[in-house]
N, C-alpha and C positions, 0 to 999 in steps of 0.2 A: 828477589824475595819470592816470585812464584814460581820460579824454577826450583827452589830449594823447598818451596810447600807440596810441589808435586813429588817430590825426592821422599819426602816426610812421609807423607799417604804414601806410596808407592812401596813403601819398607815397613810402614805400619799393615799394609795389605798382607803382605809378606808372612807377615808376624801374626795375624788375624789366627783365634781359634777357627779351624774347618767347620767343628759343628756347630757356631755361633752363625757362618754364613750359610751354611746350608738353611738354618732357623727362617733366616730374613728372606732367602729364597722362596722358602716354603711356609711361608706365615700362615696362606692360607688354606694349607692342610690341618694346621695345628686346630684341632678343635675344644674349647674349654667346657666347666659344666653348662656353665650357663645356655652353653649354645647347643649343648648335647641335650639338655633338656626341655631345649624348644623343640627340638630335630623328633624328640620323645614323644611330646606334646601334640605337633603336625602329625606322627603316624599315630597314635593313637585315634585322633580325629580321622583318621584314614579308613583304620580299622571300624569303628563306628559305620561312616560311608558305605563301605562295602559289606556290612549286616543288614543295611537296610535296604527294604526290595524296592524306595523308590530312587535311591540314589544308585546302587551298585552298577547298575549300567555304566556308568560316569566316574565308579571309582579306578584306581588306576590297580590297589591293594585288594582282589575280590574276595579276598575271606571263604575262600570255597568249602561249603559242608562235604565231610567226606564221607557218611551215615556211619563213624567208627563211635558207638556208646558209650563205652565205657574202656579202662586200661585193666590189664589183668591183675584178677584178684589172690590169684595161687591155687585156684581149683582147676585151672584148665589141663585140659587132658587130650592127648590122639594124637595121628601121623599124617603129616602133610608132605605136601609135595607144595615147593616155592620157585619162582622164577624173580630173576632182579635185573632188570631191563633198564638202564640209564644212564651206560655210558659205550665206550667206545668196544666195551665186551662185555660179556653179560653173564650169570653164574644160573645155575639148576640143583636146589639142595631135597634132600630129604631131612625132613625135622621131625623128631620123636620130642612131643610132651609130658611130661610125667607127670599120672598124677599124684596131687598132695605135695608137689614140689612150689616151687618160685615162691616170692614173697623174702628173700635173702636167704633163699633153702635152693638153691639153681634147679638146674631139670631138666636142660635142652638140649638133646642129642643132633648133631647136623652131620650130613655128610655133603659137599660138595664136587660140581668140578666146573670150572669157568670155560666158556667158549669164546672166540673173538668172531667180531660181526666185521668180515670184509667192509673195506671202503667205500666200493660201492653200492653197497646195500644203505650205508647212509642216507646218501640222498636219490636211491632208485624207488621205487613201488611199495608201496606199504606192505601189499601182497606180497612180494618176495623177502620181506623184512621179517614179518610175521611167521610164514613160513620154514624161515631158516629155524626162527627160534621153537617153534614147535618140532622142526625134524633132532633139534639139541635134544631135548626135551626126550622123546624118543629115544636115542640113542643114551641119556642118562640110564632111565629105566632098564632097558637090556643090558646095559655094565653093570650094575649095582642088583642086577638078576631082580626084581619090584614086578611082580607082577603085570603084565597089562591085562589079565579077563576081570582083576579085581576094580573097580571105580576110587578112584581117588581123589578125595580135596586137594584143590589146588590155589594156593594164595599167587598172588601178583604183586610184585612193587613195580611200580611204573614211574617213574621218577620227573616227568612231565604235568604241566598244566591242565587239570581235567574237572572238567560240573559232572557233579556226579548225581543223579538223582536216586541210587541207591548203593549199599555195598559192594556190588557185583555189576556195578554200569559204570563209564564214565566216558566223556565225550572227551574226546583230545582239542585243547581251545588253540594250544598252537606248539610248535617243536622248540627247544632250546638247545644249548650248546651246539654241537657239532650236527644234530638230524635234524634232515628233510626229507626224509620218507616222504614219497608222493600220496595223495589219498586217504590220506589216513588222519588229518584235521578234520572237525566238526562230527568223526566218525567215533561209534562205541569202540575202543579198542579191548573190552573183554569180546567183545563180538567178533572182532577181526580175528583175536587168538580164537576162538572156537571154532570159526571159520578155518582156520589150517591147524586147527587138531582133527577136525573131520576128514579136510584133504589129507594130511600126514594116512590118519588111521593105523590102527592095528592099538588103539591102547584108549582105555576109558578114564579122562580125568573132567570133573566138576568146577569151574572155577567157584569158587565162595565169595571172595576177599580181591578187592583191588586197591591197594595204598600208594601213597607216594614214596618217596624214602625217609623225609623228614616224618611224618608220620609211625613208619616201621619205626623207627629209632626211638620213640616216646614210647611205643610198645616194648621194645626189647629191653629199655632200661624200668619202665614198669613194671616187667617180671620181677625186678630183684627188688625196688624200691616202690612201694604203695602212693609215694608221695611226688611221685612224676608226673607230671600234668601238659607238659611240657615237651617238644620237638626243637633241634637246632641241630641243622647243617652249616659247616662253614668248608667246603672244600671246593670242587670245581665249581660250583655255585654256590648259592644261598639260599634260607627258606627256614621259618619258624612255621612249627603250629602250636597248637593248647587246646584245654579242652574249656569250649566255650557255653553259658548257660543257653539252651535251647532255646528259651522265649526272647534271646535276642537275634535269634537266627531267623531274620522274617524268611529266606530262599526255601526254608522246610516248614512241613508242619508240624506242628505240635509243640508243646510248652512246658512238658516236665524231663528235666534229667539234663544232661548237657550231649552235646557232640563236638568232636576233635575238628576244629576250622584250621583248616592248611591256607595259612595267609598269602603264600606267594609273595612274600614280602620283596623280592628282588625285584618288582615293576613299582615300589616307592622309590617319587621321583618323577615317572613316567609323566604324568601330568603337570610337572617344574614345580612340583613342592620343596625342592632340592635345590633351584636355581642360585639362590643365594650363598649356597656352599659349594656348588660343584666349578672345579678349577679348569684352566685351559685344559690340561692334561686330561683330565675327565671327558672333557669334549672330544678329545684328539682319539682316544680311545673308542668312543662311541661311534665317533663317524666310520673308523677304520673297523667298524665291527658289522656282522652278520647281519645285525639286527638296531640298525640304528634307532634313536630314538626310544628303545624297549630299555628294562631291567638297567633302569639306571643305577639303581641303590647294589644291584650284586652287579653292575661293573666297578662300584669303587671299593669293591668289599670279597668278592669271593677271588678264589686261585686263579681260577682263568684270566682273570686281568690284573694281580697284584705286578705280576715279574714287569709285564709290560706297561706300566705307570711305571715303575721305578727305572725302566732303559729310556721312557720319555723325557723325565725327569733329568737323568745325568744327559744325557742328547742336549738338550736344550744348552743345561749349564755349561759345557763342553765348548757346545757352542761360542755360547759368551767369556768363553776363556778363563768362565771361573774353575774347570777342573784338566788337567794333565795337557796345560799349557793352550790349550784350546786346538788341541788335536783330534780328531774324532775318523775313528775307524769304518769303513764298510761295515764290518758286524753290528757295530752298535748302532749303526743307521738300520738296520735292518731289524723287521717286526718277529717277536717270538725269541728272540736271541736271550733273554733274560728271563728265567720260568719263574715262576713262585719257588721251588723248591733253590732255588740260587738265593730266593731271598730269603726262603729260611736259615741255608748256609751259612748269607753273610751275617746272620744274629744269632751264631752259639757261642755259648759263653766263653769256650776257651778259644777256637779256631776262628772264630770271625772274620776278623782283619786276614787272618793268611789264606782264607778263603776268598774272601773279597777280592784279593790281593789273584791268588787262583782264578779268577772268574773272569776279571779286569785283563789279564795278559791272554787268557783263552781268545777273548773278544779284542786280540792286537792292539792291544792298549801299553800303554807305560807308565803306570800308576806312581805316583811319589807314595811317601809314606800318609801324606795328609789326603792326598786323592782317595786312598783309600776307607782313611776316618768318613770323609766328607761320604763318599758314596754309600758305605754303611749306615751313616746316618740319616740319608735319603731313604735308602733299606725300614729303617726304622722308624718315619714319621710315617712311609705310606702302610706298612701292617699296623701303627698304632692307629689311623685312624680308620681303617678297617676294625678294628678291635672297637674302639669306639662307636663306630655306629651301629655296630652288631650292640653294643652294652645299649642304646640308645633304644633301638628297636626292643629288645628281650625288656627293659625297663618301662616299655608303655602296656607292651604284654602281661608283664606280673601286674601290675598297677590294674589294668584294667579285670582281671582276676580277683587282685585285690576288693575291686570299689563292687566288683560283682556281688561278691560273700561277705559284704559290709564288716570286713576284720579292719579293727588298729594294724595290726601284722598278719604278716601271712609266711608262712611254714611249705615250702615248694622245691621240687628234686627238677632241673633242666635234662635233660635225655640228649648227647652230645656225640657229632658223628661229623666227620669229612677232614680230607687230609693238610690243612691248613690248621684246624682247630689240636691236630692228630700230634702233626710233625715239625710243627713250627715253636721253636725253643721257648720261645716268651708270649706266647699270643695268650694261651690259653688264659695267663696268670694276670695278665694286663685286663683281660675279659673281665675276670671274677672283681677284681678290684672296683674297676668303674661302674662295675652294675653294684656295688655295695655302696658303693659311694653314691650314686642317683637314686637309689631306693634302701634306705636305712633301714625303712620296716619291714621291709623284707627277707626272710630268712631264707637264699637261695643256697642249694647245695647243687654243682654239677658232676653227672654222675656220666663217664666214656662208654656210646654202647659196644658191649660185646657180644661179636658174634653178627653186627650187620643190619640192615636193612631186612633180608631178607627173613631172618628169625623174628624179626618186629613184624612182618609180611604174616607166617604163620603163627605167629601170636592173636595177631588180628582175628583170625579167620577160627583159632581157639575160640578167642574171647567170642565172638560171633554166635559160635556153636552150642556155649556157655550161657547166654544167655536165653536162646534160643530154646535151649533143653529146660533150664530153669524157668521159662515163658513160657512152658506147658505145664511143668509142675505146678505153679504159681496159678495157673489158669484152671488145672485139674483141683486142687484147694478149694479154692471158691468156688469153682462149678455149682455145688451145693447150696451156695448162697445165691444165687442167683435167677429169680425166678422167669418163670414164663409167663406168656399170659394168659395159659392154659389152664397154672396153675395159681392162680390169681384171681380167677372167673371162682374155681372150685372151692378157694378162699372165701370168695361173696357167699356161694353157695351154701357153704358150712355156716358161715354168719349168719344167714336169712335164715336159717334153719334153727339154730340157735335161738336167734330173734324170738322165735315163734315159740317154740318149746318154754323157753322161760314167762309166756304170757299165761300159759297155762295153769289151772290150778295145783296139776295132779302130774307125777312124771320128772326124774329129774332133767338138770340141766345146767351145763357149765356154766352159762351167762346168765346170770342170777334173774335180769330184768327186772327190778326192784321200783316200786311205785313210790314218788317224793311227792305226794300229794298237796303237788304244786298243779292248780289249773288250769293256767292261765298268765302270759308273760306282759310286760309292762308294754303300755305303747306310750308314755312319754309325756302324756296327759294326766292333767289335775284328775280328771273323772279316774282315774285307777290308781294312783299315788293319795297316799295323805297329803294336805293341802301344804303340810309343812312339820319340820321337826325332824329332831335327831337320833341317831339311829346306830350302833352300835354292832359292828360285823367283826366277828372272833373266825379266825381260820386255821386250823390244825391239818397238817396232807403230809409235808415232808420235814425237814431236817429245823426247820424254822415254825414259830406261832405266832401271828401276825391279828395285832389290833387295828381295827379300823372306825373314825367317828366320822361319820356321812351327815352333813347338815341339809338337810333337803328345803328347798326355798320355794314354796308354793308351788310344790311339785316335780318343780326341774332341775332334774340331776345337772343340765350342764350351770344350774346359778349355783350349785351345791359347793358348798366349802369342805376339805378331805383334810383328814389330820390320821396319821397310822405309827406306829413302830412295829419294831420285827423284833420279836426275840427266839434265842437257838435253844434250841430242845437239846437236850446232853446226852449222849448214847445212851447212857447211867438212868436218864429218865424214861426213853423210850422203848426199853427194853426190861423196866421195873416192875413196881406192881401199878396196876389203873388207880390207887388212890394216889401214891405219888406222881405220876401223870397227870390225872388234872386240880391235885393242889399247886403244881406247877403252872397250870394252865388259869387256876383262882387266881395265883400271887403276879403274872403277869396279867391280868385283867386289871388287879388293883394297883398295878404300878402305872399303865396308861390314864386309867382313870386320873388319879393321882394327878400324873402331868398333865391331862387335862384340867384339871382341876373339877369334877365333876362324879365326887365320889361320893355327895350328898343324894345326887340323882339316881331314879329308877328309869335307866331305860328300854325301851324294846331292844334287843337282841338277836339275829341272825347269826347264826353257828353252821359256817361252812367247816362240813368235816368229811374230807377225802377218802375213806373208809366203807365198804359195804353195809350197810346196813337195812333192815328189813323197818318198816315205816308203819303205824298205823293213822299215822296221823303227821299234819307238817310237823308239830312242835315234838317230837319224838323219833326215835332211833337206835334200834336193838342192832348191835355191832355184829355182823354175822361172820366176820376174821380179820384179823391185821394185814395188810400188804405190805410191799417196800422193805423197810426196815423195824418197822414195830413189833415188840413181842411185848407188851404191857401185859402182866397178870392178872384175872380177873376180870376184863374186860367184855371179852367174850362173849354172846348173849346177854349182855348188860343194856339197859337205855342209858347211850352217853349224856343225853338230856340230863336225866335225873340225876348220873355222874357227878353233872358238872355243877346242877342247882345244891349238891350235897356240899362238894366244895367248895362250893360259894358260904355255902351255909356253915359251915366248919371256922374260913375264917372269917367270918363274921365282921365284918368292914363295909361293905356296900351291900346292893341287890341288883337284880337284873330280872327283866320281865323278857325271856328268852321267847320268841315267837313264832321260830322256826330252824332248821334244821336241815341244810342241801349238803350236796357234795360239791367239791369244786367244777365238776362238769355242769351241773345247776347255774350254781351261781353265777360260772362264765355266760350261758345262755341266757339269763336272766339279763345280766350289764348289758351284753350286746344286743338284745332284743327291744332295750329300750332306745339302743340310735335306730337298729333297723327292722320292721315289724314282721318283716319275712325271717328272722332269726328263729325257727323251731329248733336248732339241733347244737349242743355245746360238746365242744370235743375239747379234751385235755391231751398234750402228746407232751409231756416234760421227764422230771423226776418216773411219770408213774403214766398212764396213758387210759383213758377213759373216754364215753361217750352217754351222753342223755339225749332224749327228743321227745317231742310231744305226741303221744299213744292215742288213739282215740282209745274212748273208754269201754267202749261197745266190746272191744279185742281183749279186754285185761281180765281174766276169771279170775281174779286173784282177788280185788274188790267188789263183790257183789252185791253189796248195802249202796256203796258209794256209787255205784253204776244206777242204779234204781232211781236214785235221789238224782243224780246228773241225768241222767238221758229225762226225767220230766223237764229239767229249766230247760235241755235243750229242745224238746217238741217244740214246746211255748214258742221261742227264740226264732223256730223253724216257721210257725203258723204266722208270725208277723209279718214273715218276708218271703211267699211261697213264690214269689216270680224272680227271686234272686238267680242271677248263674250260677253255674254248679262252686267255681272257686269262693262267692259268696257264701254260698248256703255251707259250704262246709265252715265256714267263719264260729257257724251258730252248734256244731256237733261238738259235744264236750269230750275236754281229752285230759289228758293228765299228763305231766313231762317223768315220763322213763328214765330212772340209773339203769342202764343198764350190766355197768359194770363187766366190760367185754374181755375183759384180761384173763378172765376165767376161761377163754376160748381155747380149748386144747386140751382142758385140763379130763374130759372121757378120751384121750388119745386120738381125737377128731385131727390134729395137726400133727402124727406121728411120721407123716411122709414128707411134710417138709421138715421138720426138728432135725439138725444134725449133731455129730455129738457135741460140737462144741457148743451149741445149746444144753444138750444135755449134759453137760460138766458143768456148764453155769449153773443150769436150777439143782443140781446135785449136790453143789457149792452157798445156796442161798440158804435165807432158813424159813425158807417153804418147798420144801423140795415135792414137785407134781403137782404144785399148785400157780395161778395164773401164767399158766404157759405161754401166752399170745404176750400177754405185759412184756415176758423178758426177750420175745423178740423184737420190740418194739421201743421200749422205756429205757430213756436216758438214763438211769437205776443201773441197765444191764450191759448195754450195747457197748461201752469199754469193755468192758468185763470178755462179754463174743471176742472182741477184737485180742483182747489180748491172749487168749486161747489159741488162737488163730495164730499170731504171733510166733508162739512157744512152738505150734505143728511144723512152721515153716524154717524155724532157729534150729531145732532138731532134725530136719529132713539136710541143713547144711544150704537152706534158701536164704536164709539173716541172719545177718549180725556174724559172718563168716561162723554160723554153725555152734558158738557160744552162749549159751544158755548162762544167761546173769541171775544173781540172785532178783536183780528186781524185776525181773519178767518173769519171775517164777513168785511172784508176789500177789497174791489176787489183791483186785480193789486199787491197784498202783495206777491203772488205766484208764480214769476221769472220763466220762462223756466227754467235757469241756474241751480233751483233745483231739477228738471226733472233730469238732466245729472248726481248733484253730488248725488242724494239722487241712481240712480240706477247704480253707477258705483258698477261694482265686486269688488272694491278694498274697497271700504267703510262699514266696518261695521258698525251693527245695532245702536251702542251706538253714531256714528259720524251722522248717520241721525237723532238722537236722539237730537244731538247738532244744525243740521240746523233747525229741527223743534223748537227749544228754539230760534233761532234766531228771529225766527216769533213768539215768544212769546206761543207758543204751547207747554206745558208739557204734554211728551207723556212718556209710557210706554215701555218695549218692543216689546208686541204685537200692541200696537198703530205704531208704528217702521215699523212692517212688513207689516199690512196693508197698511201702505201711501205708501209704497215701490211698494206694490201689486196693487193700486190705478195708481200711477204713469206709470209704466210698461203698464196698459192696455191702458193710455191714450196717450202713447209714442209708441206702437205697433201698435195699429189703425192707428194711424197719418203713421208711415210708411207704412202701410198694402195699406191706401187709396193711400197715393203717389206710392206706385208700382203698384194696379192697373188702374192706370192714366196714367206712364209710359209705362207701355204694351199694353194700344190701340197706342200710339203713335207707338214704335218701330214694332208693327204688323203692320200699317197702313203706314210704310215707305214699310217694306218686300211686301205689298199686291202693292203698288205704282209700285214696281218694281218688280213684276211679277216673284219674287224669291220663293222658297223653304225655303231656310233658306237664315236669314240674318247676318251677322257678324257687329254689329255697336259701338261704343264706345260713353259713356253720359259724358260729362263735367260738373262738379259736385262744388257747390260752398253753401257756407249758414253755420253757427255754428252748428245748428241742425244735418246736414248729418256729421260735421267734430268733434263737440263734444263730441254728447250722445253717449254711449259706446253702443249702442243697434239696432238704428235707419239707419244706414248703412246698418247691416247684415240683418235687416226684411226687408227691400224696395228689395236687391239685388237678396234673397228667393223668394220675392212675384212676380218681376220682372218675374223669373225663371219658378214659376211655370205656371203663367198663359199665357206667349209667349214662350211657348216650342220651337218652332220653328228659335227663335232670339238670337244667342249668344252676350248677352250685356254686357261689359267691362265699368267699371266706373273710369274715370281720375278726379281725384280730383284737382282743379284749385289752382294751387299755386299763381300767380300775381293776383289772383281776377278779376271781371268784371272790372277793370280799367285800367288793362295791354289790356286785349281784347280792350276795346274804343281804346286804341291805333293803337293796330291793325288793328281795323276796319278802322280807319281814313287812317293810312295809302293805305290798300286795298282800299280804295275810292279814294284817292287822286290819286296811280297809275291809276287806272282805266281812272279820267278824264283826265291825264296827256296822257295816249292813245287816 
């Protein structure tokens, strides 16, 4: 019976499918998703390791920055001269770029001629390796008749491992395939080329540009397609790059924009992240290799070792008699005998098998008909899972791409190059499949480069020159914007000048100076608050009118109970006549009331009103113009006071015993003056941009009754406490808190040398056109508005948006402050600015990204730069008032702009600094807004007449 079970097996062997056995042989090549997706997973995590500057020492995957910016956009333009250095010969092209071409409009003229690099130059002296290729070089020029007295750009492909700390640098980390050039590890090898372009002589070329090849290749297929982001060699070796976000690139500095990381993926593995997958064969390979232990993931993967895994492979089985009777020939014992290109052979579709069949008898073999299946099919498990882990790898790539630019899907062209991916019948197709299959959301298209390495080389060195040239332009733009601090001192100076001019009786003066005869700020104490009671602050400035009921609790604001609503003002109203304006302004008083329920009540009233006005007194205020956006009729030289008591009166519903009358710059310094008692000066920088501070009254010709009557209570005040210090005794000199209403500053041509035109488009475009000059380079109102001007100069010069002027950048008003704030917050990257600019209908790129980012910032820093030195004549001009050294004062600070933009705080507070050395200035930022101040102030008024 077991003679006859061995008969049974023995003819069932016989009978066995070949490529069922080859399977079980080879199980453990056979890679599935599951497994492909951890494989995914581990380099991903690899990739991560080698971005970080404290791991990458330790990683195996170095992610090397190659400082390539950006892929071409289809402007690039000029003639290069390219070398492509990274294999066993080496080629010398001339590239002509047209401009106005690529982008799927082609453009690339090349002319080539290949040289071979002797054997021994391989592994002889770096110096005479270098050299050879610089005398090639040479000798192209004079055949191709090129000039040598002229200087020429010259790109590099260097197809080698190199840290590059800039475009034109890169350290050679170590040699691969076939070179060992002596000398020339750890060494710059643009440096080495320069070095034997010198010795050569007789011809002047530049290097610009030094790439890899996987690199060139993402360039070369991004000429045609915009949407390449992506590198992939699969031929004598291996190697992806991408273009990765900057701020994950700890090895460089800087945080906006991305740059192209050449992964060097062929050393995953090196560290036995691989060990679980990698097979005897893999081992046998590696030992017998140049570089043991190195580039384990492109031994099981690129041409150089596909042929030889598959002679291993059948050797072995041969062996064990499972293939041509278990004969095994000299040849097939012997290494190399089986190329890559044999194993492409044995997988074309029609000739296969009789190539196999071909290939098998070359190497003295006597193949059956199944020997032949059977070794085919060995052929084809070891290039599928080459295919495989290439899908594996490219899949953690997109992915992390992907989770970069926070998409559900993502839309991405691969840039594909090497003679495996090239030549081999099924690889390619087997590729595209499994990468769809690991990543669904991903919409990859691979795109074959043409034309090389080395036209990706001089694309490089384009793009290079492209941005380059466009980084002056960009730089020339804003130049204007950008001030000195030359011109920033001259700023204070014009301010202080101003200051003074407006204190005056007699003489005009852009900065109105305007007295809110207000005398005196809260210090937080029953003795200067009413003991108690409710208080009633209306506030009109911008797009909103805001009720406020302040219940004050024996004096202190912080026991105080707040109740307010906001209601919007209608363009329709703002822009009507002044009785509809503040019957608007009546019918939202009696609706808060109302919900208050306190519509039987008379109460005191503070009316913050943002607005210029000339004062004779607190509870009054003759409107001297509209700013911002108002154009109410009749208004004008009106007392908004009496305005507003008319319409109260009109509709006839409640009463109000209105008591005073500030600006929102008031009433900020007012709130803040009650936490802290050094608060003399409120600044508003939002919607609209203003300043107030407390004047001594001695300075202000403007009131001269009121002066008379002050300066006696202050002798008095003075006579009670002559041995006071000086910072005391001035406690007791009476002053009065200044509107100065600064936005006027400019408006005698005083800021004609800094105003550039896109300022002057803006106020051309406002509707006060030559009026508060300083406001619009300063107020959140305008500073979209700069920006988007700026925009439009740089769209039209061919700087953004590739040159495309949209209707909504040709849209005034489309350009919100609010994106000032979110486009330059730290926290937002490039891709979410990318998103606000889609808002506005703008498809931008990533370097379109950086410059509005860049645009923004200048027109957000100005704006602060000017409001500190606007600030610093004031805070100097109190210090000089009072005859100090140094002054210690704190600013009461209110507006979206000073409280939003991530930026515009810390430049005012700098520029503040630098230019009143002498003033240490503290800024309180106003929590109850200018509406809690009206309160205050009413109260402080109301005490006062109650004395």
């Amino acid at each position: 019976m077991f003679a006859v079970h061995l008969v049974l097996s023995f003819f069932s062997k016989l009978q066995e499918d070949p490529t069922k056995k080859v399977d079980r042989f080879m199980y453990a090549m056979h890679l599935h998703d599951d497994q492909l997706s951890d494989i995914s997973a581990r380099f991903q995590a690899e990739m991560k390791k080698g971005l970080s500057a404290e791991s990458n020492a330790a990683a195996a995957v170095k992610m090397l920055p190659t400082h390539v910016h950006s892929t071409p956009d289809g402007s690039e333009k000029g003639q290069f001269l390219a070398l492509d250095l990274g294999g066993s010969k080496f080629k010398v092209l001339q590239v002509q770029v047209r401009e106005g071409t690529g982008v799927r409009r082609g453009g690339v003229e090349m002319e080539e001629k290949t040289y071979p690099i002797p054997e021994e130059l391989l592994t002889g002296s770096g110096k005479e390796l270098f050299d050879h290729v610089s005398e090639s070089l040479k000798d192209f020029l004079h055949e191709k008749k090129i000039s040598v007295e002229k200087k020429h750009p010259l790109a590099f492909t260097f197809s080698f491992p190199c840290e590059q700390s800039a475009l034109n640098q890169g350290l050679l980390l170590n040699w691969s395939k076939n070179f060992r050039a002596r000398g020339v590890q750890g060494k710059d090898v643009v440096q080495a080329l320069r070095g034997a372009v010198n010795r050569t002589g007789g011809m002047d070329v530049e290097v610009l540009a030094m790439v890899n090849d996987t690199v060139a290749t993402m360039m070369t297929c991004g000429f045609d397609d915009r949407y390449c982001e992506v590198g992939l060699i699969v031929g004598s070796g291996t190697n992806a790059c991408y273009m990765e976000e900057l701020h994950h690139i700890d090895l460089v500095e800087g945080d906006e924009g991305r740059m192209c990381v050449n992964t060097e993926w062929g050393a995953f593995g090196d560290d036995g992240a691989l060990n679980d997958y990698i097979t005897e064969f893999d081992r046998e390979v590696d030992a017998a290799s140049n570089n043991p232990g190195k580039q384990i993931l492109e031994k099981m993967v690129s041409g150089m070792y596909l042929g030889e895994l598959v002679r291993l492979v059948v050797l072995k089985m041969a062996k064990l008699g499972l293939l041509f009777e278990g004969q095994v020939s000299d040849a097939l014992r012997t290494k190399g005998k089986i190329t890559t290109a044999h194993v492409a052979a044995m997988e074309e579709y029609k000739n296969g098998l009789k190539n196999t069949r071909n290939i098998l008898v070359d190497l003295d073999l006597s193949p059956t008909p199944d020997d032949c299946i059977a070794v085919q099919r060995v052929s084809t498990i070891v290039s599928f899972r080459s295919s495989n882990l290439v899908a594996a790898g490219l899949a953690a790539i997109l992915t992390q791409i992907r989770q970069n630019r926070h998409l559900r899907t993502l839309r991405i062209t691969v840039g594909v190059d090497g003679t495996v991916y090239k030549t081999h019948p099924r690889y390619a197709n087997r590729l595209h499949k499994v990468v769809q299959r690991l990543i669904p959301e991903c919409h990859v298209r691979f795109v074959l480069s043409d034309g090389g390495s080395s036209k990706g080389a001089a694309l490089v060195t384009a793009v290079a020159q492209r941005l380059a040239s466009q980084r002056r332009q960009v730089d020339e733009t804003l130049s204007p914007l950008r001030l000195s601090g030359k011109q920033l001192l001259l700023v204070k100076k014009r301010m202080r000048g101003a200051l003074e001019a407006g204190l005056k009786s007699k003489g005009p003066s852009a900065v109105k100076m305007l007295p809110s005869y207000v005398y005196q700020t809260p210090d937080g104490t029953v003795c200067v608050l009413a003991e108690h009671g409710k208080y009633l602050a209306l506030g009109l400035g911008g797009t909103n009118f805001r009720a406020l009921l302040v219940d004050l609790k024996k004096g202190l604001l912080q026991n105080s109970r707040l109740n307010h609503k906001i209601y919007p003002t209608p363009v329709e109203i703002m822009q009507g006549s002044g009785e509809e304006l503040f019957d608007h302004i009546a019918q939202c008083v009696g609706d808060f009331l109302d919900y208050m329920g306190m519509k039987s009540a008379r109460l005191p009233a503070g009316f913050t009103f943002s607005f210029p006005c000339e004062q004779a007194g607190i509870d009054t205020g003759t409107l001297v113009s509209w700013t911002k956006s108002f154009k109410a009729t009749d208004c004008e030289g009106h007392d908004v006071v009496g305005m507003l008591r008319e319409a109260i009166k009109r509709r006839n519903e409640f009463d109000l015993d209105i008591v005073s009358v500030v600006n929102d710059a008031v009433g900020t310094m007012m709130n803040c003056a009650y936490e802290d008692p050094q608060c003399e000066i409120g600044l508003i920088a939002g919607t609209g941009t203003n300043v107030c501070y407390m004047e001594e009254l001695k300075n202000i010709e403007k009131i001269e009754q009121e002066k008379g009557h002050m300066e006696r209570e202050g002798e008095e005040k003075q006579d009670d406490g002559a041995e006071r210090e000086k910072k005391e005794e001035h406690a007791g000199i009476p002053k009065m808190c200044i509107n100065t209403e600064w936005g006027g500053l400019g408006d005698d041509g005083s800021l004609d040398d800094i105003i550039t035109h896109y300022d002057s488009e803006v106020d051309q475009n406002s509707l006060n056109p030559g009026k508060q000059r300083f406001e619009k380079l300063i107020s959140g109102m305008y500073l979209g508005e700069v920006v988007r001007q700026v925009l439009l100069d740089l769209t039209r010069g061919g700087l953004l948006f590739r040159g495309q002027v949209t209707e909504a950048l040709k849209t005034p008003g489309i350009f919100h402050t609010k994106y000032l704030s979110q486009i330059e917050s730290d926290r937002l990257a490039l891709l979410q600015v990318r998103s606000v600019l889609q808002q506005l209908g703008l498809d931008s790129t990533c370097d379109d990204s950086i410059i509005v980012k860049e645009v923004c910032g200048a027109v957000s820093h100005r704006a602060a730069q000017l409001c500190g030195a606007g600030l610093a004549a004031v805070v100097d001009k109190i210090r000089e008032n009072r005859g100090l050294d140094h002054l210690d004062i704190t600013v009461g600070v209110d507006g979206s702009l000073y409280k939003l933009h991530p930026h515009f705080s810390g430049v005012l507070h700098q520029t503040v600094k630098m230019l009143a050395p002498q003033c240490t200035v503290s800024f309180l930022p106003s929590e109850g807004g200018s509406g809690t101040g009206a309160a205050l102030t009413a109260a402080v008024a109301r005490k006062k007449l109650e004395k």
